[in-house]
C-alpha positions as CSV (number, residue, x, y, z in Angstrom):
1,X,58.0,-143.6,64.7
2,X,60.4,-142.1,67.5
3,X,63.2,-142.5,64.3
4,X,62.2,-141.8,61.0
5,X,64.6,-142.0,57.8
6,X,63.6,-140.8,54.6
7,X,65.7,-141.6,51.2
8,X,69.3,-141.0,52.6
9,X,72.3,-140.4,50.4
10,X,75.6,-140.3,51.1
11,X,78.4,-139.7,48.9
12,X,82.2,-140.1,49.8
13,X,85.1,-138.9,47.1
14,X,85.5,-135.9,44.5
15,X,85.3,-135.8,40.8
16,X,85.4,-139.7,39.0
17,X,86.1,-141.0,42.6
18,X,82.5,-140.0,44.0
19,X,81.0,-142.8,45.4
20,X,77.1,-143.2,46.3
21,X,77.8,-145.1,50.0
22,X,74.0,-144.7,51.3
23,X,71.5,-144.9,48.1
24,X,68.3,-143.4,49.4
25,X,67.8,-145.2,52.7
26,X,64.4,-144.9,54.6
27,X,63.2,-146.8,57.5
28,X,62.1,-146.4,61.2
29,X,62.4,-148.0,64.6
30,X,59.8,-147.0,67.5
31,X,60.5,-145.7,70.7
32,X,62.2,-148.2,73.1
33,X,63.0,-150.9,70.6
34,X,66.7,-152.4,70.2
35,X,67.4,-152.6,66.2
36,X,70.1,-154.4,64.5
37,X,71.5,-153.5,61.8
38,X,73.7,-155.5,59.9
39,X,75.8,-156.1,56.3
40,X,78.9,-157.0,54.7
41,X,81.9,-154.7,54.8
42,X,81.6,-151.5,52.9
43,X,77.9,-151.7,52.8
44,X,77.0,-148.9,54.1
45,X,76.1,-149.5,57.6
46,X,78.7,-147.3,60.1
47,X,78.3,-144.3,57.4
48,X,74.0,-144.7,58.4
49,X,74.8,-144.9,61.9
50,X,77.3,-142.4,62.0
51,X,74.4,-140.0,60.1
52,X,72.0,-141.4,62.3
53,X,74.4,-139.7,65.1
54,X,75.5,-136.4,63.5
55,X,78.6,-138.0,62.7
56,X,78.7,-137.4,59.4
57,X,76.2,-135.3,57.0
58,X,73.9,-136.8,54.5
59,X,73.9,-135.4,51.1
60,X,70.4,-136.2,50.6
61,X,67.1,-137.1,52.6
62,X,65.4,-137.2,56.0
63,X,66.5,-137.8,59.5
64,X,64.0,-137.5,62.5
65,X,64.6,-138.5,66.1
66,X,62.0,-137.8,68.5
67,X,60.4,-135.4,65.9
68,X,63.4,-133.4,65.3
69,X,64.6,-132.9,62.1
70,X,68.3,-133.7,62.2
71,X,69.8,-134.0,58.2
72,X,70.8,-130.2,57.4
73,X,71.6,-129.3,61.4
74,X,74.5,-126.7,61.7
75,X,77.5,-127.7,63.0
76,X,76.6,-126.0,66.6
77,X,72.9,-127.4,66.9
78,X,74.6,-131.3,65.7
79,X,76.8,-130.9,68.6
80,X,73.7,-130.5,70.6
81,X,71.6,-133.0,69.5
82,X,74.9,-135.4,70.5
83,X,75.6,-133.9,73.9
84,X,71.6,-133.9,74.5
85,X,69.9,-136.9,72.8
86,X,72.9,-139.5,72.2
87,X,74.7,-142.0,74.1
88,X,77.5,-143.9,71.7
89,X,79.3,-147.1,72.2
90,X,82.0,-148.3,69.9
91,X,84.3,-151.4,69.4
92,X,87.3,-149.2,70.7
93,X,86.4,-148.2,74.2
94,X,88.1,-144.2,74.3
95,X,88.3,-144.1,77.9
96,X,90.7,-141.6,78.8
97,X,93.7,-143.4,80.2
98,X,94.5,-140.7,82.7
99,X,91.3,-140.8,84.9
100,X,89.4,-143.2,86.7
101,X,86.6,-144.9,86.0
102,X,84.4,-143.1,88.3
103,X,85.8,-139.5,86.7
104,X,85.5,-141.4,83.1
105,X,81.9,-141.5,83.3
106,X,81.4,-138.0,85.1
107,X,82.9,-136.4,82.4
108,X,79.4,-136.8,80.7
109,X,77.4,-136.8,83.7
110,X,77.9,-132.9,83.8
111,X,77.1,-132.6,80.0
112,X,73.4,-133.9,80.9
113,X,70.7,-132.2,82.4
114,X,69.0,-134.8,83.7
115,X,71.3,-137.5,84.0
116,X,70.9,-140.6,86.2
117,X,72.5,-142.2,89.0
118,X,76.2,-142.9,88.6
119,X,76.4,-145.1,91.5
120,X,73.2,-146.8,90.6
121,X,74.4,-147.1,87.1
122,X,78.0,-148.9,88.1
123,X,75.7,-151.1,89.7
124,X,74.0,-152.1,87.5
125,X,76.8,-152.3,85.3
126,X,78.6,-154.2,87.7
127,X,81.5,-152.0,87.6
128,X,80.8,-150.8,91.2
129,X,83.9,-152.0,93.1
130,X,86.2,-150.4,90.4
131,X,85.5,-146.7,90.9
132,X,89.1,-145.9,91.5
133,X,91.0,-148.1,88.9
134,X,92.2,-146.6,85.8
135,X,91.6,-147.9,82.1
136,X,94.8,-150.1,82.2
137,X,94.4,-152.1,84.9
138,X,91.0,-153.4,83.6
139,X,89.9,-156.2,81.5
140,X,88.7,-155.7,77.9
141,X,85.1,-156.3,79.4
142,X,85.4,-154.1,82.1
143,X,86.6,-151.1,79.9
144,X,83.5,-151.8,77.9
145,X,81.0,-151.7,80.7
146,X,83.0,-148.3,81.8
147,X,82.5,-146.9,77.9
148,X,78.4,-148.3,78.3
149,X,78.0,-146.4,81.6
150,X,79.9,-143.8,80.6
151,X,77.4,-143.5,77.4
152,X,74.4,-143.9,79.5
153,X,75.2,-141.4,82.5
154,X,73.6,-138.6,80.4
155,X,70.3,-140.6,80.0
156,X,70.1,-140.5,76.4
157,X,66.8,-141.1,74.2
158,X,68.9,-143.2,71.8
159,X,72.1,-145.1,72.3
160,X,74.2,-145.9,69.4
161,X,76.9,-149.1,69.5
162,X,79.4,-149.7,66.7
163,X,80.5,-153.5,67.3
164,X,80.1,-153.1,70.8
165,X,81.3,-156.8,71.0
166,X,83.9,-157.0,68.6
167,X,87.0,-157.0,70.5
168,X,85.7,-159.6,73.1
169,X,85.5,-163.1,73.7
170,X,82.4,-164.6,73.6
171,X,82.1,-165.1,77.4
172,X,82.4,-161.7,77.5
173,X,80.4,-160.4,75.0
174,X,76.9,-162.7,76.1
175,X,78.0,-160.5,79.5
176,X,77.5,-156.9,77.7
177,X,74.9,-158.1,75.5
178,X,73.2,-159.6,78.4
179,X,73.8,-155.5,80.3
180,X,72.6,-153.8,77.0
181,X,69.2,-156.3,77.4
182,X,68.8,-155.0,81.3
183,X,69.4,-151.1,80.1
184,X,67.0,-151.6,77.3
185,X,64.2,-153.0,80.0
186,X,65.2,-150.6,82.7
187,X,65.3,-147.0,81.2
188,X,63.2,-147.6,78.4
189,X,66.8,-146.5,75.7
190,X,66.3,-147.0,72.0
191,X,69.2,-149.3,70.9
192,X,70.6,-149.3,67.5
193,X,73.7,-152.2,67.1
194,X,75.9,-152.4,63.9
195,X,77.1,-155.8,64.7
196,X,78.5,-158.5,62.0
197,X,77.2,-161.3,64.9
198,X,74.3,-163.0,63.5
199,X,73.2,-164.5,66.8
200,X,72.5,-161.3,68.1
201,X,69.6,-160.2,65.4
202,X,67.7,-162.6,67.8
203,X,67.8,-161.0,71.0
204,X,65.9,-157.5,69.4
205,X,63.1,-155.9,68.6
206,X,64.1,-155.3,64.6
207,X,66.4,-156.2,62.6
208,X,67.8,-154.2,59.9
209,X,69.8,-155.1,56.8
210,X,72.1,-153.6,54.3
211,X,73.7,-154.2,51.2
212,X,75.8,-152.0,48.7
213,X,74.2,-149.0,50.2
214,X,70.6,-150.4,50.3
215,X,67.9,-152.2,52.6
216,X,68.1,-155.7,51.4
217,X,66.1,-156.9,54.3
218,X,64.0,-155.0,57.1
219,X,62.2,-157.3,59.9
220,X,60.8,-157.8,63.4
221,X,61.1,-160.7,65.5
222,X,57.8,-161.7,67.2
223,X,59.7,-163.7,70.0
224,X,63.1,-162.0,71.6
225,X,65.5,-164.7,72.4
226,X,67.2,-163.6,75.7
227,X,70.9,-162.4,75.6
228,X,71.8,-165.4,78.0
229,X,70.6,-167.8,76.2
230,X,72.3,-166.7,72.8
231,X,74.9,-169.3,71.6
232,X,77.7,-169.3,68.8
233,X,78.8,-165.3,69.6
C-alpha cells in the first residue's frame, strides 16, 4: 500500500470536554488510485485528512506514505514531508490576491525539486491565456484551476482536496472534476477527495466512509464512471 493507516486516534478538548474525533482508523489506498472519502458533518473526515497531511497530529496510531512513517514527525521534518510529498486543494482557493496567476503557482514551483512544467501545466489546466490576471478578476472556477496547478507545480506523490467543489456550480465543478480525472491519468498523483457529493464516489478508484469517528464503509468500484458523464453534482 503506497498509504497505510493503522488505528488512528484523535482527540480534540481538555479535561471533561475531551473528545475522541478519530477512534482508531486504519485503512489504505495504493499508489495512483483517487479515493473518496466521505461522511456526515463532524464525523471525522477533515481531522483524517488533515493527519493524513501533517496538518494536525494524531494522538494514537500509524501513518505511512510511500513507506515513511509520518504520525510522531517533528514539527521541522512535517513541514518537509508537506513542502516535498504534498500537493493540497481546498474549498477556499488562498491564492494570494496580490500576484498573478502565473507568480501564484511559482511560489511552489521553487519549493520542489523536481517540479513539472508550469506552462504545460496551465495547459492542461486550461488556465493558459490567464498568466497575467490577478485572483479578482477571475471566476470561481478559474481560481480553482489556479489553486489545482498551483498544488500540482511541485509534482507531488499525493494530492490532498478538501471539497474542492464546494463553492461551485455544478457546470463548473463536472469541469475540475473532469481536470482532477486527466491529472490522475497523466502524472500518475494519488488523489484523496473529502467531498459530501455522492455522485462523485463513482468516478474513483475507492471509496472511503466515515461515521462518528469510524469506517462505516470501505469499497472499490470495479467500473470508474467518467467525470463527464457524472450527473446530479
Amino acid at each position: 500500500m503506497f498509504l497505510e493507516v493503522e488505528d488512528l486516534v484523535k482527540f480534540y478538548g481538555e479535561g471533561e470536554n475531551r473528545v475522541k474525533v478519530l477512534k482508531g482508523i486504519s485503512t489504505g489506498v495504493e499508489k495512483g488510485e483517487m479515493c473518496v472519502i466521505q461522511g456526515p458533518s463532524g464525523s471525522g473526515k477533515s481531522t483524517f485528512l488533515n493527519c493524513i497531511g501533517g496538518l494536525e497530529v494524531p494522538d494514537g496510531g500509524s501513518i505511512k506514505v510511500d513507506g515513511t512513517e509520518i504520525a510522531g514527525m517533528s514539527l521541522d521534518k512535517l513541514s518537509d514531508y508537506r513542502r516535498d510529498k504534498l500537493g493540497f486543494i481546498f474549498q477556499f482557493y488562498n491564492l494570494v490576491p496580490d500576484l498573478t496567476v502565473r507568480e501564484n503557482i511559482e511560489v511552489c514551483e521553487f519549493l520542489s525539486e523536481n517540479p513539472l512544467q508550469a506552462e504545460e501545466l496551465m495547459e492542461t489546466l486550461g488556465i493558459a491565456g490567464i498568466g497575467d490576471k490577478f485572483p479578482a478578476q477571475l471566476s470561481g472556477g478559474q481560481q480553482q484551476r489556479v489553486a489545482i496547478a498551483r498544488a500540482l507545480i511541485k509534482n507531488p506523490v499525493l494530492l490532498l482536496c478538501d471539497e474542492p467543489t464546494g463553492a461551485l456550480d455544478s457546470k463548473t465543478s463536472k469541469s475540475i472534476l473532469i481536470l482532477l480525472e486527466t491529472i490522475n491519468r497523466k502524472y500518475g498523483t494519488t488523489m484523496m477527495i473529502v467531498t459530501h457529493n455522492n455522485a462523485i464516489r463513482k468516478m474513483v478508484h475507492r471509496v472511503i466512509i466515515i461515521k462518528d469517528g469510524e469506517i462505516s464503509e470501505c469499497s472499490q468500484n470495479e467500473v470508474l464512471v467518467p467525470a463527464a458523464e457524472l450527473t446530479d453534482l
